[in-house]
C-alpha positions in Angstrom: 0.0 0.0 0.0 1.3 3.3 -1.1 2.1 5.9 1.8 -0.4 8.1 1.8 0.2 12.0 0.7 -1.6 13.7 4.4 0.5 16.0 5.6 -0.2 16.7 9.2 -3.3 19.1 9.9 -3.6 21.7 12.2 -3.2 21.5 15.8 -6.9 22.5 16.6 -10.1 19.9 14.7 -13.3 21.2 13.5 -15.3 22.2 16.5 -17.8 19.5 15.7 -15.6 16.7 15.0 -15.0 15.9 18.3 -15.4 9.1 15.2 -8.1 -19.0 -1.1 -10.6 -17.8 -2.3 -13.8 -17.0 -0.2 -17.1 -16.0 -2.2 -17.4 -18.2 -4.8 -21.2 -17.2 -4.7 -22.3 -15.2 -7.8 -21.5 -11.4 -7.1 -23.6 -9.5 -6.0 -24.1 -6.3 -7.4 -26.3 -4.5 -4.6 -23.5 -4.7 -2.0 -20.6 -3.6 -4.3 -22.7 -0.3 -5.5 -23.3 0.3 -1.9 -19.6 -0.2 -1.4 -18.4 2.0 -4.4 -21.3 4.6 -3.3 -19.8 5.4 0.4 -15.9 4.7 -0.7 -13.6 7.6 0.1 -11.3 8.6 -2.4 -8.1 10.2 -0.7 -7.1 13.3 -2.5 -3.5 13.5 -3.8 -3.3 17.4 -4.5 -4.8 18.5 -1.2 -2.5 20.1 1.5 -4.6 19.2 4.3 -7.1 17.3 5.0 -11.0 18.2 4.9 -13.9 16.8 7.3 -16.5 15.6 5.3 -20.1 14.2 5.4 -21.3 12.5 8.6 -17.8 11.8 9.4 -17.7 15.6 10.5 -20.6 15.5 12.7 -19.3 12.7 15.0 -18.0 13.9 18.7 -14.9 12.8 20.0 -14.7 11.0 23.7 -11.4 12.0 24.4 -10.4 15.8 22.2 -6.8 15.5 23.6 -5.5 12.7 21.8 -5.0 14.7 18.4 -3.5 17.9 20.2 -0.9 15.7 22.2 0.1 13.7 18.5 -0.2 16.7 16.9 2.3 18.9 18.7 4.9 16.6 19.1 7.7 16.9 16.4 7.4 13.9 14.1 9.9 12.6 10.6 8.7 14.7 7.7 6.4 12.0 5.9 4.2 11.0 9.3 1.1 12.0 9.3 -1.4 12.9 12.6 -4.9 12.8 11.4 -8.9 13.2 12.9 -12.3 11.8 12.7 -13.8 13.5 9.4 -10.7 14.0 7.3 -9.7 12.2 4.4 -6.4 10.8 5.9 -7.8 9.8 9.0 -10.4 7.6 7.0 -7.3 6.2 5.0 -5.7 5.4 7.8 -8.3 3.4 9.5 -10.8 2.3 7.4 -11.3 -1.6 8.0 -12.6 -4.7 6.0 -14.8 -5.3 8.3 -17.3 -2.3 10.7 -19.1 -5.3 13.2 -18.0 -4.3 16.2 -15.4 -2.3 15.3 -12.5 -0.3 17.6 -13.1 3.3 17.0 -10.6 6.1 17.3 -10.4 9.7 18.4 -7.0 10.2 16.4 -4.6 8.2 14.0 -0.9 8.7 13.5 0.9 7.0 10.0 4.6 6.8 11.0 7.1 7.0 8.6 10.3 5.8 10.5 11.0 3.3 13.2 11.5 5.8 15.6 8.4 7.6 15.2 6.2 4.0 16.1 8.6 3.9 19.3 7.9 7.8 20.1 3.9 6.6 19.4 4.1 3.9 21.7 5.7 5.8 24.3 3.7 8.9 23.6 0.4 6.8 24.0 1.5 5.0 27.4 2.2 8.2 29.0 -1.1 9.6 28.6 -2.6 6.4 29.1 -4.0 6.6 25.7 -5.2 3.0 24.6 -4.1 1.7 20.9 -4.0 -0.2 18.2 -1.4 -0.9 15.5 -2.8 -2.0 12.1 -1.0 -3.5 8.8 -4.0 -4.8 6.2 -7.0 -4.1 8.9 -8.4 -7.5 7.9 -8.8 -8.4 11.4 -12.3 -8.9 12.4 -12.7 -10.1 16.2 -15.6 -8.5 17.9 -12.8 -8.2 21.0 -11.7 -5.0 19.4 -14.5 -2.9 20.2 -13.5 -3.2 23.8 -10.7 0.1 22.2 -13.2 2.8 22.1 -11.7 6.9 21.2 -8.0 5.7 21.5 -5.6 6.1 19.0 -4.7 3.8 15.6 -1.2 3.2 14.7 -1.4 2.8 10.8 1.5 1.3 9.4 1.0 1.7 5.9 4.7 3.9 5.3 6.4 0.4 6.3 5.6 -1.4 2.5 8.4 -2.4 1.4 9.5 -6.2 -0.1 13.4 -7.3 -0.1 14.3 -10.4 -1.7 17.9 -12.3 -1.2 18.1 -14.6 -3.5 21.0 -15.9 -2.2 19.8 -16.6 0.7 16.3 -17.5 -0.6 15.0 -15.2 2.0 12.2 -12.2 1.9 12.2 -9.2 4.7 8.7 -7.4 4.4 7.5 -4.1 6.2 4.6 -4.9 8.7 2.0 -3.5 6.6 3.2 -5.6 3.1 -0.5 -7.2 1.8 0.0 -10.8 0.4 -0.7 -9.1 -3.2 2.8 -7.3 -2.9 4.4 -10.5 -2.7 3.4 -12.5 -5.5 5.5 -11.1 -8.2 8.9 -10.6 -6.5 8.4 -13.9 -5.3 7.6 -15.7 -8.2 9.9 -13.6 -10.7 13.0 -15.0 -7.9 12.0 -18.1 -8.4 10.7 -18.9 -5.1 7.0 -19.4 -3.6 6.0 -19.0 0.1 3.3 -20.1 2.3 0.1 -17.6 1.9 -3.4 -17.5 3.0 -6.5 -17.7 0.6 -7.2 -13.9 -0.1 -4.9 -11.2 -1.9 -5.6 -8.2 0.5 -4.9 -9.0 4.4 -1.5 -8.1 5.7 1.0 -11.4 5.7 2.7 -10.2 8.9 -1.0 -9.9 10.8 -1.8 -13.4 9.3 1.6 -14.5 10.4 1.2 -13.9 13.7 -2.0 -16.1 13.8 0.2 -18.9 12.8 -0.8 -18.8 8.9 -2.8 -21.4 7.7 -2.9 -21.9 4.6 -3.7 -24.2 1.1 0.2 -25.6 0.8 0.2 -26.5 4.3 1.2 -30.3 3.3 4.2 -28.9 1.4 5.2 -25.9 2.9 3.6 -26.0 6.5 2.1 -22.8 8.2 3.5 -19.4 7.5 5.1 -19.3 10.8 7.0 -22.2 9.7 8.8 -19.9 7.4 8.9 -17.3 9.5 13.2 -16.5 10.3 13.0 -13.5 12.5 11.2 -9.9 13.5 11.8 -6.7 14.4 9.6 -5.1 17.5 9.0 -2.8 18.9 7.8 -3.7 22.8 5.3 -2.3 25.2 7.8 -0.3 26.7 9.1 1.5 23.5 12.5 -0.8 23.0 13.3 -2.0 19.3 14.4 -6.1 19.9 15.4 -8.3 17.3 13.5 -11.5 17.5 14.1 -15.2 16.4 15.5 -18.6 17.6 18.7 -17.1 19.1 17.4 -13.2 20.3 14.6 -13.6 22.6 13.7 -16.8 21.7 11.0 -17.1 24.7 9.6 -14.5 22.7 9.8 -15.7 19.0 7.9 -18.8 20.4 4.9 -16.5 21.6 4.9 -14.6 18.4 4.5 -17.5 16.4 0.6 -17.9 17.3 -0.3 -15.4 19.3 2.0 -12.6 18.5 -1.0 -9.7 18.5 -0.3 -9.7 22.4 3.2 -9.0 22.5 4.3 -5.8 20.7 4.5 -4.4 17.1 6.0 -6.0 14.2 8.1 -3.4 12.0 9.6 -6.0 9.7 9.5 -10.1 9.1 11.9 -12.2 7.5 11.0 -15.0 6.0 12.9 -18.7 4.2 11.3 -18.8 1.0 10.5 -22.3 -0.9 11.9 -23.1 -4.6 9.2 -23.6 -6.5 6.9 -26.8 -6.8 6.1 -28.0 -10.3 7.8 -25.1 -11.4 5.2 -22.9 -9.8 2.3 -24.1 -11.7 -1.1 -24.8 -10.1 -3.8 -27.0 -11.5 -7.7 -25.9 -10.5 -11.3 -26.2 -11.1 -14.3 -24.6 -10.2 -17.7 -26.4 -10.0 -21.0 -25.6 -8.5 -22.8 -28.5 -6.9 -26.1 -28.6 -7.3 -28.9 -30.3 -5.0 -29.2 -33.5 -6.1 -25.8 -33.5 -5.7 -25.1 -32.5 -2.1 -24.8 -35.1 -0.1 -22.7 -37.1 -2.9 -20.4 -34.3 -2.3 -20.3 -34.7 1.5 -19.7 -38.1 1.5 -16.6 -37.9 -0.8 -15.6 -35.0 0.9 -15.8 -37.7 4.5 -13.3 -40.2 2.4 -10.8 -37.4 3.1 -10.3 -38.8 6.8 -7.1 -40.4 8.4 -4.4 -38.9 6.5 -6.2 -39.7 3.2 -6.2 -36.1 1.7 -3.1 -35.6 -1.1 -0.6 -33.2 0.6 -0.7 -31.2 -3.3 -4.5 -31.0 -2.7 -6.6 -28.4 -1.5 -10.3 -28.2 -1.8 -12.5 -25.1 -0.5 -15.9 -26.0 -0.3 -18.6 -22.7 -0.2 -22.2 -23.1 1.1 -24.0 -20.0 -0.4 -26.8 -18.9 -2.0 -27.1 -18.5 -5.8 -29.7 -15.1 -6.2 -29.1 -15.7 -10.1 -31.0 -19.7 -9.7 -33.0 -18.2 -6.1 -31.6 -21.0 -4.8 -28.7 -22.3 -1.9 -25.7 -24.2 -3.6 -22.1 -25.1 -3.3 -19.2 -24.0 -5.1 -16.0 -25.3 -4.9 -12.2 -25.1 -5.8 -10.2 -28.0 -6.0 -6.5 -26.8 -6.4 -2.9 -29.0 -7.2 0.4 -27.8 -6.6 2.0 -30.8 -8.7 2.2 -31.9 -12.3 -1.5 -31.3 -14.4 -1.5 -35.3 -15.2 -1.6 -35.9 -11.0 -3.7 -33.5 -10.7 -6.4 -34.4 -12.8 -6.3 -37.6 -11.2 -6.9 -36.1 -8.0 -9.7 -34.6 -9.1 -11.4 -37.4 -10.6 -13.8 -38.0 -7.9 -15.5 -35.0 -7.4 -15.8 -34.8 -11.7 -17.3 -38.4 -11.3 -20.2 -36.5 -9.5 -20.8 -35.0 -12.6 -21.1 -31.1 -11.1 -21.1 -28.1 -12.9 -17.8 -27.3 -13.7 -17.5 -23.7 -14.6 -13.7 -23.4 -15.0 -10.2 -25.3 -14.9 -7.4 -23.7 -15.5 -3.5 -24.0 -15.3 -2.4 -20.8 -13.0 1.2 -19.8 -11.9 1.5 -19.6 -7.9 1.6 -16.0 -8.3 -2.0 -15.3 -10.0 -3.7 -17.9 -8.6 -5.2 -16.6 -5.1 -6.3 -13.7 -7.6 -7.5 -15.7 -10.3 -9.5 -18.9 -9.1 -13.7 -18.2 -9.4 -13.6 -16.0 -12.1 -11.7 -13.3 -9.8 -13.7 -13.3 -7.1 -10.8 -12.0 -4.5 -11.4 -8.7 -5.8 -14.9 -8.7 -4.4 -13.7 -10.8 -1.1 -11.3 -7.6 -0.4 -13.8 -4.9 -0.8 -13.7 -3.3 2.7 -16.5 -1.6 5.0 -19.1 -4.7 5.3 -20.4 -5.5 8.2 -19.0 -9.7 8.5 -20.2 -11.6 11.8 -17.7 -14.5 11.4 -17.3 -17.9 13.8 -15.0 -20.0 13.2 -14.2 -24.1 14.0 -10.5 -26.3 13.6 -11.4 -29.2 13.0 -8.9 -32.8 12.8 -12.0 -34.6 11.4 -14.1 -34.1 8.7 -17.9 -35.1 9.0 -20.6 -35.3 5.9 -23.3 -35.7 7.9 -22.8 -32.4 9.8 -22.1 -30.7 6.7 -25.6 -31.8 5.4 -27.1 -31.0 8.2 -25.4 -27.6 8.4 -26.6 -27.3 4.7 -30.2 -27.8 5.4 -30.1 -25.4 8.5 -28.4 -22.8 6.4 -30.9 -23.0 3.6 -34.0 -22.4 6.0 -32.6 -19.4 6.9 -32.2 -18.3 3.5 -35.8 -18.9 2.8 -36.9 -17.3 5.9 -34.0 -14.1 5.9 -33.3 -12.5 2.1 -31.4 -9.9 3.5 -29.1 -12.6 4.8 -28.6 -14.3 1.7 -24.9 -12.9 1.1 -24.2 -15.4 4.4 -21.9 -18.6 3.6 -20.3 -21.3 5.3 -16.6 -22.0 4.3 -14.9 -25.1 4.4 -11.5 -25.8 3.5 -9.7 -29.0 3.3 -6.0 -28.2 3.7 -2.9 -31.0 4.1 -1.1 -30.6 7.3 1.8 -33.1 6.4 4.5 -30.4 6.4 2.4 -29.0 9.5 2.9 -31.7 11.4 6.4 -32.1 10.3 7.2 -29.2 12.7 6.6 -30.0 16.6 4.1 -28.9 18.6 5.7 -27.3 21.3 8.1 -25.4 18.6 5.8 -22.3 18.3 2.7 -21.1 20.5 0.6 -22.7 17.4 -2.0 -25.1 19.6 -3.7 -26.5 16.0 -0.9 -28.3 13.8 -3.2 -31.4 13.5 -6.0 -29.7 11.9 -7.1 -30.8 8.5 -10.7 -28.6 8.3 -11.7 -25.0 8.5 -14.5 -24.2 9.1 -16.0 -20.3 8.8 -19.5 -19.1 9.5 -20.3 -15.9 7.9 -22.9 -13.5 8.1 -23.0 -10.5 6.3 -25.3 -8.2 7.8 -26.8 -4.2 6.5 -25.9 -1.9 9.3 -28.6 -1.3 11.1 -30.8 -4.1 11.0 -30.7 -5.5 14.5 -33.4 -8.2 14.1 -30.8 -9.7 11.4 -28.0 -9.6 13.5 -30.0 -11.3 16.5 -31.0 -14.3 14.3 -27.6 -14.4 12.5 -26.2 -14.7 16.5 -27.9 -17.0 17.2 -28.0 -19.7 14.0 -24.2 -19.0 14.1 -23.9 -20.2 17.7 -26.0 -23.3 16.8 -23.9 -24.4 13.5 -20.7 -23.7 15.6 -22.0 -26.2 18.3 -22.9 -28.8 15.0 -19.2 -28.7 13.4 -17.5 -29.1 16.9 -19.4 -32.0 18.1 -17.9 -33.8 15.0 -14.6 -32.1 14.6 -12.8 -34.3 16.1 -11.4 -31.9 18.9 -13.0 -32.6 23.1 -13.7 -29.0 22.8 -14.5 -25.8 20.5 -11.1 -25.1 18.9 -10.7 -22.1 17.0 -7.8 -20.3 14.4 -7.1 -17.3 16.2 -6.8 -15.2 13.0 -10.5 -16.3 12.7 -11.9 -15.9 16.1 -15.3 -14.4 16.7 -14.3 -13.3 19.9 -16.5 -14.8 22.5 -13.7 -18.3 22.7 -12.2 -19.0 25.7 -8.5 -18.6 26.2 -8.3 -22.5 26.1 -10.4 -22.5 22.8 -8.4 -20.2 21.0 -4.6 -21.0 22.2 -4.6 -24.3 23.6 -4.9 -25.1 27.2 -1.3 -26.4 26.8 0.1 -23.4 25.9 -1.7 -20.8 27.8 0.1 -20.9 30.8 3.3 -19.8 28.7 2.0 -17.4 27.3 1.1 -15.9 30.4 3.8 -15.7 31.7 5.5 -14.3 28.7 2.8 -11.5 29.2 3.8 -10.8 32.3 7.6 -10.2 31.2 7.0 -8.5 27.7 3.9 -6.4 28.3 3.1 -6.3 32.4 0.5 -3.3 32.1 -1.5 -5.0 28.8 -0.4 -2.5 26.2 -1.1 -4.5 23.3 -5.2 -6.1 25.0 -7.2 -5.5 22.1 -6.8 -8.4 19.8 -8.3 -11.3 21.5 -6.2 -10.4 24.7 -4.2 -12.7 26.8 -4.3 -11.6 30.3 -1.5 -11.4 33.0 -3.0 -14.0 35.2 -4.5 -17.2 34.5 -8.2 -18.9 35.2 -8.9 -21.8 33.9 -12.2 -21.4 31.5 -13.1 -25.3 32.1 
């Protein structure tokens, strides 16, 4: 992401100023328009920046947060921005607005040092915080930050390749689209997640789970060091041999324990040359439980550790009617691959594309290009989320069936879907457990329920809460796990600490807390605490 041209405003704000692949479903047209409609377009001429619309009307909880950023001296390219102008909405708008954090001010650093004199800055004045790369992250816990202050590192974009070393060093707001090419043209591929537009280090940090999992492993896997910057203000170099204590807790549940200015990563030479065999079908109906059931042979180490399937319960407005689409995708030779897919073509679906794509236009390319509608930001997504080591047809088909009621009884929740992605953990599991604070290396399934609400529309949202809740408690009974476990990068929010890092690795991590970040700095993002309660 470019850094954005805001220069820093005036001291004193307007007086009223004073807040792989998901969507496979046909697009719909309604949500993008009101999308495009409300999208701000940042101005690159203007030498300030305006309040405009309702943004100007809001009121500010705490008015001293912009003076304090404001008057401090800063490196000539950081910017200090307020609710109503055109930067600050650059700087913090989000994929998601359910249950958003909101802010009262937003600084864009431009150097190292400025994040540090941020952090510091903020402690001080006890101002609470959040530091953002991609702003994909969607846990309802960050609505707990109300009027503090976002730290938008969108200046720290860059991408260094060594191809000696077959190593990349990102800045902490590098988006998985600004990898692909360098990577590729070096001759190298990496570990990613399924969409284009979510910052790799935020992702990262979740552990990074991912289609090549059964090559490749998790992101984390890759990862080869960082550089943070602490609750107290310190810049520390971390990996296996600096702070290793520390590199551990980053690798899983690093949102808790400072902010990331860069991340090296090992890259991987290419498999199959970098060529990746998919196909896109829609199942039908009649087809369904077919589907499931093949999808249950997968079980017991069965799925190919070059296959990846993502499997999309949706609703087809075009047909009026709920479906499934699906991507099947092999990172091997197109004659295997095929082969691998011969099952789910013995079904005789719809098949609506397969295609030869090189690793580096494939997230982009698979469904016809629907990642450029997944990234649109500014919806309002409800999303649960479920690991699972098992994977069950008959709860898919019941899930299915629950799902399609509600889409007969709720049109405005028809842009709702249930994701399910089979991904290989062979070269997950190839890494020990207790290597990283990862709790999940034995999970084969994703699950993520999604809801995709209209602001506003409260009845929605309280039958959307509750259907959610009741399809959550359906995958986990059959997933395989004694208890709900959930990818953090996923979590809705409401998991206990148990359910989203492991009750093994909790304690840990506690007591990492209480060494890295005593006074819970960094507590917005599914926060773990500085003492420890057992949830069960």
């Amino acid at each position: 992401m470019p850094s954005l041209p805001c220069p820093n405003q005036p001291v004193s704000p307007p007086t009223q100023l004073c807040r792989f692949w998901k969507g496979l479903a046909f697009f719909n047209y309604r949500r993008f328009i009101m999308w495009f409609s409300s999208h701000v377009i940042v101005s690159t001429t203007a030498s300030f920046c305006l309040a405009r619309g309702a943004y100007a009307s809001l009121i500010i909880g705490r008015s001293d947060i912009y003076a304090i950023f404001a008057n401090a001296k800063w490196s000539a390219n950081t910017t200090v921005s307020y609710p109503g102008s055109e930067c600050f909405n650059a700087s913090t708008e989000r994929w998601s607005v359910f249950d958003p954090p909101t802010f009262s001010a937003a600084i864009s650093p431009a150097t190292e040092r400025d994040v540090v004199k941020a952090v510091k800055l903020a402690t001080r004045h006890s101002i609470p915080f959040l530091a953002t790369g991609g702003r994909h992250g969607y846990t309802t816990t960050l609505e707990a930050l109300r009027d503090g202050l976002a730290i938008d590192l969108s200046q720290f974009n860059t991408v260094s390749i060594d191809k000696s070393a077959a190593a990349m060093t990102i800045g902490g707001a590098v988006r998985f689209r600004d990898i692909y090419d360098p990577v590729f043209e070096a001759g190298f591929e990496i570990q990613t997640g399924t969409c284009s537009c979510p910052g790799m280090v935020g992702v990262t940090l979740g552990g990074g789970v991912g289609p090549w999992g059964g090559v490749h492993g998790l992101i984390i896997d890759a990862l080869l060091s960082l550089r943070v910057v602490t609750a107290s203000g310190l810049v520390v170099e971390v990996s296996n041999t600096s702070n290793p204590d520390l590199f551990w807790a980053f690798r899983g549940a690093g949102a808790n324990f400072g902010i990331v200015i860069s991340a090296t990563y090992q890259l991987q030479r290419q498999v199959n040359g970098g060529q990746i065999l998919t196909a896109d079908f829609i199942i039908t109906a009649d087809r369904i439980g077919p589907y499931f059931d093949l999808l249950d042979t997968y079980n017991n180490g069965n799925l190919p550790k070059l296959l990846s399937i993502t499997s999309i319960m949706s609703y087809n407005a075009t047909a009026d009617v709920p479906q499934i689409s699906a991507t099947w995708a092999y990172l091997g030779p197109e004659d295997e691959g095929l082969k691998a897919f011969a099952p789910i073509f013995a079904l005789n679906p719809i098949v609506t594309g397969v295609q030869t794509f090189p690793w580096n236009k494939v997230i982009e390319g698979v469904a016809g290009g629907a990642d450029a509608f997944n990234c649109l930001n500014g919806a309002e997504h409800s999303v649960y989320d479920v690991n699972g080591r098992k994977i069950s047809g008959d709860t898919y088909k019941m899930v299915f069936d629950k799902l399609s009621v509600f889409y007969e009884q709720n049109p405005d929740g028809r842009e709702s879907l249930v994701q399910i992605d089979l991904f290989p953990n062979q070269a997950m599991l190839a890494t020990p457990d207790d290597a990283t604070a990862y709790p999940w290396r034995d999970t084969i399934a994703l699950h993520d329920i999604e809801f995709i609400l209209d602001p506003g529309n409260t009845t929605l949202k309280d039958v959307t809460n509750s259907l959610a809740l009741q399809l959550r408690s359906d995958i986990v009974a059959t997933s395989g796990y004694p208890d709900l476990a959930t990818y953090i990068n996923s979590a809705h929010g409401d998991e206990t600490l148990e359910q989203k890092y492991g009750a093994e690795k909790v304690p840990r991590l506690i007591a990492l807390k209480k060494i890295w970040d005593p006074k819970s700095v960094f507590s917005f993002n599914n926060a773990i605490p500085t003492e420890y309660e057992r949830h069960f």
